[in-house]
N, C-alpha and C positions, 0 to 999 in steps of 0.2 A: 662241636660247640654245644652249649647246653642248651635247652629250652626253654627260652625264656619266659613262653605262656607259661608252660610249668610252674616254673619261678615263682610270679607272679600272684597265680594262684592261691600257690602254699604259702606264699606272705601276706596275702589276703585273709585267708582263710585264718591264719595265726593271729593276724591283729581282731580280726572277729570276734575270738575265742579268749583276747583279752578283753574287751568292750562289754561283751555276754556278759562275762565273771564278773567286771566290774560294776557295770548299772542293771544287769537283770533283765533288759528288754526282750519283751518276746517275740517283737517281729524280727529282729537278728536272726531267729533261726529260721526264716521264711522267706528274707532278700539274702540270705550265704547261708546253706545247710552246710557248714565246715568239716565236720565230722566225716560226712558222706566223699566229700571231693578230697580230704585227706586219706582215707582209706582207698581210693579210686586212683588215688596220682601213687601211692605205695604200690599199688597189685599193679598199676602200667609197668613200675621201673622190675620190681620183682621179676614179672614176665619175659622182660630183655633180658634175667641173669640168665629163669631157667632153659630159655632157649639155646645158652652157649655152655652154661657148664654144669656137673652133676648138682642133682637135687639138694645134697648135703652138704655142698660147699656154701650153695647158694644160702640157702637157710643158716649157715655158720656166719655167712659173712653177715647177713642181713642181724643176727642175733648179737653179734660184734659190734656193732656201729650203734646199736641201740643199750646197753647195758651200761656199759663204765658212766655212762652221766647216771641211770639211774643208783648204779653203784655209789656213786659220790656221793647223790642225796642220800640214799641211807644212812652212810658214814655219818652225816652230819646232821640230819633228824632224828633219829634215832634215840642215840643215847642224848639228844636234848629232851624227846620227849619220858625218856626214862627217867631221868631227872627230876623233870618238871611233874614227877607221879605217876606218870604211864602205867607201872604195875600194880598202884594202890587205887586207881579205879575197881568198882565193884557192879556199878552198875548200867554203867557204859556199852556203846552197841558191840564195840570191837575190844574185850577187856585183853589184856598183855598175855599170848601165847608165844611161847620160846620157839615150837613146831613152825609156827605162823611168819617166824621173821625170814623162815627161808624164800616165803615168798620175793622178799628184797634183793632176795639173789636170782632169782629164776618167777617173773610174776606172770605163773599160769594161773594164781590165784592173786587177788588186791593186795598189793603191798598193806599189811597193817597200819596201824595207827590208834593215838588216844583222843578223847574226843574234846579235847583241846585243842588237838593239832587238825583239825580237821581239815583244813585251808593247805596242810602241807601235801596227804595221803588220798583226798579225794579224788581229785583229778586222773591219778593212774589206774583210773578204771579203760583209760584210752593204752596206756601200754599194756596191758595185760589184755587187752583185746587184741592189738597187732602183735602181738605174742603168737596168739592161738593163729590169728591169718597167717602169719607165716608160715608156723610149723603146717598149715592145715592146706598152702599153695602147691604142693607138687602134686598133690591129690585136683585140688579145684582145677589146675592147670593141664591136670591131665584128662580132666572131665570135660570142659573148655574146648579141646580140640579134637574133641569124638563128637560132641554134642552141642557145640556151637551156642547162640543165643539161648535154646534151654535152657541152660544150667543156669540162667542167671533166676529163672525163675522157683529155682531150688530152694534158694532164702526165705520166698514169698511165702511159699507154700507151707513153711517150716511154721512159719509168722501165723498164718491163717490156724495151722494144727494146734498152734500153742494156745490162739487165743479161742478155740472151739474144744478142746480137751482142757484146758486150766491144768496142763500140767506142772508140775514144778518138780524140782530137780534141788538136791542140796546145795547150800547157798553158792559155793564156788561154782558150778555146775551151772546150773541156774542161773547163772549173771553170765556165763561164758555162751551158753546157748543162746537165750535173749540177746547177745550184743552179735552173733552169727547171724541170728536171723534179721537183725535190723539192717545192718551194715552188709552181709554177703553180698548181695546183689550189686553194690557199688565197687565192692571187691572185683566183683566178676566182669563186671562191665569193663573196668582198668585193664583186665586183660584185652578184652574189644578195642580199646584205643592203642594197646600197644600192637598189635598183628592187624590193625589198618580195617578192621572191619568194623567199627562206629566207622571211621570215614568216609566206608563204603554205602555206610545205610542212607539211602535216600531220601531227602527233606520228605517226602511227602508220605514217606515212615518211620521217620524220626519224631519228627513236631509233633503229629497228631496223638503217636504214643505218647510221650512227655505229657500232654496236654490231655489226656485221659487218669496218666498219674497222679498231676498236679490235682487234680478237679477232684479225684477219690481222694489224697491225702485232706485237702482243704474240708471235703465235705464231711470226714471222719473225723477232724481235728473240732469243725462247729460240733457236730452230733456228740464229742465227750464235754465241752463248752470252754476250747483253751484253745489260743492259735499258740501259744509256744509246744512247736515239736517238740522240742528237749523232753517234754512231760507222756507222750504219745509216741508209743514205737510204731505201732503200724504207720502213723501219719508220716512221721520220720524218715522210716523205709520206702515208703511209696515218692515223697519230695525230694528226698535226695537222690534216689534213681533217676527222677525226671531230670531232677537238677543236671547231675553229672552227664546226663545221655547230650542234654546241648550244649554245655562247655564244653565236654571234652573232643565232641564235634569238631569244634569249632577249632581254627587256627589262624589267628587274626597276625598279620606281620606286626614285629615287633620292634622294628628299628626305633621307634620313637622313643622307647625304655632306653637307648641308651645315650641317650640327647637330654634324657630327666635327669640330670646328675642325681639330685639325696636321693629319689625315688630309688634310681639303680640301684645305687649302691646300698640303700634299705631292703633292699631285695636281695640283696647278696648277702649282708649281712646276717637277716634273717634267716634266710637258705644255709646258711654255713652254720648255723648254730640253731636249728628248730628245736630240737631234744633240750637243749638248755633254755630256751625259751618256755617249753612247753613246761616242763618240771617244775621251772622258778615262779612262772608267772605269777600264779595264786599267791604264792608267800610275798609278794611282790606287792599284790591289790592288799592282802590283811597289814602289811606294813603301813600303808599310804597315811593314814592318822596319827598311831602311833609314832611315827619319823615326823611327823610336818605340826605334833603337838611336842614330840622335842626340841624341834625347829623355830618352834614358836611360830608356823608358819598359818597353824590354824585359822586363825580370824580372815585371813588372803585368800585361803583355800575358800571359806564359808562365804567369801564375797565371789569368789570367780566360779564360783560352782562347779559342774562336771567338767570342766576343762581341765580344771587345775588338778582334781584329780587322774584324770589321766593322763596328764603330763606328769604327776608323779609317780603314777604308776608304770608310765612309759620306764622314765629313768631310774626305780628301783629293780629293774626288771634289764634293763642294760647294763647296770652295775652288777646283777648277778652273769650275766654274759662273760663281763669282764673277767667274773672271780671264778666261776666253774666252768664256762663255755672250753676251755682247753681237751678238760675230758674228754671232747667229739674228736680232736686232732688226735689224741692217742685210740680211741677207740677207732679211727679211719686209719690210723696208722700211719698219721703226718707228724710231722714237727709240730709239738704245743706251740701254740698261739696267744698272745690273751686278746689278741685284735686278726679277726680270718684276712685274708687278702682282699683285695678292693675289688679285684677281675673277677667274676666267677672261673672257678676251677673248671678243665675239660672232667670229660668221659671220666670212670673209670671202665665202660663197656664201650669197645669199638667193633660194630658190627661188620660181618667178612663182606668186601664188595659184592663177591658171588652168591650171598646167604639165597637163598632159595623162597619164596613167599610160603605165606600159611596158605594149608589147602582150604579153599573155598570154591560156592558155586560159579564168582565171578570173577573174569582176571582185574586185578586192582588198575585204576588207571592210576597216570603216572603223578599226581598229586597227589593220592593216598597214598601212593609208595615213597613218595618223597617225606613226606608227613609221618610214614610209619618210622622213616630212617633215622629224623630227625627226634624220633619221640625216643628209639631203642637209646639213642647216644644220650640221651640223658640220664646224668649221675643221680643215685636216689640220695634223697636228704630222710636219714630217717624220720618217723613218723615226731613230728609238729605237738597237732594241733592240735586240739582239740580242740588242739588240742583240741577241740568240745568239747573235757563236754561237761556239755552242761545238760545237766540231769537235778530231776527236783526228786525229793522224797514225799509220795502221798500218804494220805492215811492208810493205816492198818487194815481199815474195813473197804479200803477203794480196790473192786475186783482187778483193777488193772496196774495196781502196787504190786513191783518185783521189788527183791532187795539186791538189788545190782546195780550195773549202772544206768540204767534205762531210768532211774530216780535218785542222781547222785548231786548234782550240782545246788536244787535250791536252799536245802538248810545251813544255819546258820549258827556257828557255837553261842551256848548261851549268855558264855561269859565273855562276848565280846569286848576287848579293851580299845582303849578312851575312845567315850562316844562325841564325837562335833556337835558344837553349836546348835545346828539343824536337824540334829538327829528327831527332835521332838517335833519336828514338822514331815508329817508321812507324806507330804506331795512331794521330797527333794531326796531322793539317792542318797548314797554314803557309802564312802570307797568302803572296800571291804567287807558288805553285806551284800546280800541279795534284797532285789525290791520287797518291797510286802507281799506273805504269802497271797494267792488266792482267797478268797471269801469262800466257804462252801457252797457256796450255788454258781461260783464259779470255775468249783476243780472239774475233774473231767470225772464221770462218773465209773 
C-alpha cells in the first residue's frame, strides 16, 4: 500500500505552492518550505528504484513520467505565445531562440518563454531542476552509501563556495548549480529516509541539529532583512534541511486520512495528477480576473476577498486537471483518465521479502525497518510542487541576484490584464500578481 504520510505531504506541499503564487506571503515559505520536502520525498521514492534496478532504467522511467505533461504544455504555449509576438519582442529578458525551444523537450535548461507569458514558463525552473537530480542520483546515491550522512553536507559547502567566491557560471549553468546547492541536501537526506537511517537518528540528534539549522537560516534570512526564503538560498537550504530532517522523521498513523472522506480523496487526487497541477497552476492564478471579469463575477470576488479568489483558482486549476491531467496516465503508461481513480493506486516497486538492509553502524530496529518497507512501497508521483517555487527577482546591483531560479517567482508582467476593483488599494492582494515588491530597506542586501 502507499504511504499515505507521503501523500499527504506532497498534497500539502502542492496547495502551498499554490497560495505562495497566489497572495505572495512570505511566511508560507517558513510554516512549509515546499520545495525542499518535494525534492526530499522525489530522492526517497528515486532511492527504492535504484536499489532494485539498473541506474538507467531508473532514470528512463523517472524521465518518462515527467515529460509528456510537460510536453503537452509546450504544444499549447508555445505557438500561443508565438502568436501573441513572441518573436517580435526585442527587448525582453528571454527574446525567441529556435536552439532554446529544445529545451521544451529535454529542460536541462528553462523551458523559454516571452515575457508576456511569464505566468506560463516561470515556474519550470522546479522541473528543470529535478531534471538535473535525477540524472545527477546514481552518482549522489552512490556517494550516499560510501559516505553516509556526509554527503549530505556536499550541497552546504557548495553554497558557502559560491557565496565566498561570487562565482558565476553561464546563465544555464548558473541557475542549475545554485538550485544543486540549495536543494542537494534535501535530496540527499530523502535518500536517509528511504534506507531507514533518519529513522534511526536519535531524537536527541535529530532535534538539536534541526534546531541549530533553523536558528542559522532565521538568523541569516533577519541579517539580509527578508523572512521570505524563496528570496534567500542559503536561508532556504539551511530551513528546508531542518524542515525535512523532522517530517520526514516522523511517521504518524494514518488511519484517520481515510475516515476524512474529500480530504482522502483530495489527496489522491492530487497525488495522481502533481505534474498537471504543478504546470497548470500559475496559468490558473493569471486567469482568475480575467474569467470572473467575463463572468461578471468581479464585484463578488471584490466583496469576498482572498477566498473567492482561491476558490477560483482552486477550480481553474482543476479544470486544467480535467483537460491535460490524462498525459500523466500515458506518460505512467495507464489508460488516460480525465478523472484518476478514487483508491490510491498500489506500488509500482514491491520490495523482495529477503531484501537485505543498508550497511550501517547500527542494526535497525524493527520500527525503522517497518518504516523503511513501508516508505520503499511507495509509488513516486512525479515532481508537484513547487511546485515552489517561488522565487523573487532582485535588483541588478543586489550581490545576491542570480538569474535563475533562486529569483524566479516575485515579478510581475507589466501588462498585466484587467485589473479589480481594489487593485488601487495596496493593503488587499490580487489573484494573479504577487504582493508588493519590497521597499529597498527592505530587500535583502
Amino acid at each position: 500500500m502507499r504511504n499515505r504520510y507521503l501523500d499527504l505531504l506532497r498534497a500539502a506541499a502542492i496547495v502551498r505552492v499554490i497560495v505562495y503564487h497566489l497572495f505572495g506571503w512570505p511566511w508560507l515559505s517558513i510554516v512549509l518550505p515546499a520545495m525542499g520536502v518535494m525534492f526530499a520525498l522525489a530522492s526517497s521514492l528515486t532511492a527504492a528504484s535504484l536499489e532494485r534496478r539498473e541506474a538507467t532504467k531508473v532514470v528512463t522511467s523517472r524521465l518518462r513520467r515527467l515529460l509528456p505533461p510537460l510536453w503537452l504544455l509546450g504544444l499549447v504555449a508555445v505557438p500561443v505565445m508565438l502568436v501573441a509576438g513572441w518573436a517580435r519582442e526585442s527587448d525582453g529578458e528571454h527574446p525567441f531562440s529556435l536552439p532554446r525551444l529544445l529545451f521544451w523537450l529535454f529542460p536541462i535548461g528553462d523551458p523559454p518563454g516571452s515575457d508576456q507569458a511569464i505566468d506560463v514558463w516561470e515556474p519550470l525552473w522546479y522541473i528543470r531542476a529535478y531534471v538535473w537530480f535525477v540524472l545527477l542520483s546514481p552518482v549522489l546515491f552512490a556517494l550516499w552509501r560510501r559516505f553516509g550522512w556526509a554527503t549530505v553536507a556536499l550541497p552546504l559547502l557548495m553554497l558557502a563556495g559560491l557565496d565566498l567566491t561570487g562565482l558565476e557560471l553561464p546563465g544555464t549553468a548558473d541557475a542549475a548549480l545554485w538550485d544543486f546547492a540549495t536543494y542537494g541536501a534535501c535530496w540527499i537526506a530523502g535518500f536517509a529516509h528511504h534506507d531507514g537511517r533518519l529513522a534511526r537518528l536519535r531524537p536527541c540528534t535529530a532535534y538539536p541539529v534541526a534546531l541549530v539549522l533553523a536558528a542559522a537560516a532565521l538568523w541569516w534570512a533577519r541579517d539580509q532583512g527578508s523572512f521570505d526564503l524563496n528570496d534567500i538560498s542559503e536561508s532556504q537550504a539551511l530551513w528546508s534541511l531542518a524542515f525535512v530532517l523532522i517530517v520526514l522523521r516522523w511517521q504518524p498513523p494514518m488511519g484517520w486520512l481515510g475516515r476524512a472522506g474529500p480530504l482522502d480523496r483530495a489527496v489522491t487526487l492530487i497525488n495522481a495528477r502533481a505534474v498537471t497541477v504543478y504546470l497548470w497552476h500559475n496559468i490558473a492564478i493569471a486567469a482568475v480576473w480575467p474569467v470572473l471579469t467575463v463572468l461578471a463575477l468581479d464585484d463578488l470576488a471584490d466583496r469576498l476577498g482572498p477566498a473567492a479568489d482561491l476558490v477560483a483558482a482552486l477550480a481553474l486549476t482543476l479544470l486544467a486537471v480535467l483537460v491535460f491531467g490524462w498525459a500523466e496516465d500515458l506518460a505512467a503508461k495507464r489508460r488516460p483518465r480525465i478523472w484518476p481513480p478514487a483508491a490510491p493506486p498500489r506500488t509500482e516497486h514491491a520490495p523482495p521479502h529477503n531484501a537485505a538492509p543498508p550497511r550501517t553502524e547500527h542494526a535497525p530496529s524493527h520500527n525503522a525497518a517497518a518504516a523503511r518497507n513501508e516508505t520503499a512501497q511507495h509509488n513516486a508521483a512525479a515532481p508537484s510542487e513547487d511546485p515552489e517555487p517561488e522565487r523573487s527577482v532582485l535588483p541588478a546591483e543586489t550581490p545576491h541576484h542570480r538569474s535563475n531560479a533562486a529569483a524566479a517567482m516575485i515579478r510581475t508582467p507589466r501588462n498585466w490584464p484587467p485589473k479589480p476593483p481594489h487593485l488601487h488599494d495596496p493593503g488587499l492582494p490580487v489573484a494573479g500578481r504577487r504582493a508588493e515588491p519590497l521597499d529597498e530597506e527592505q530587500r535583502p542586501v
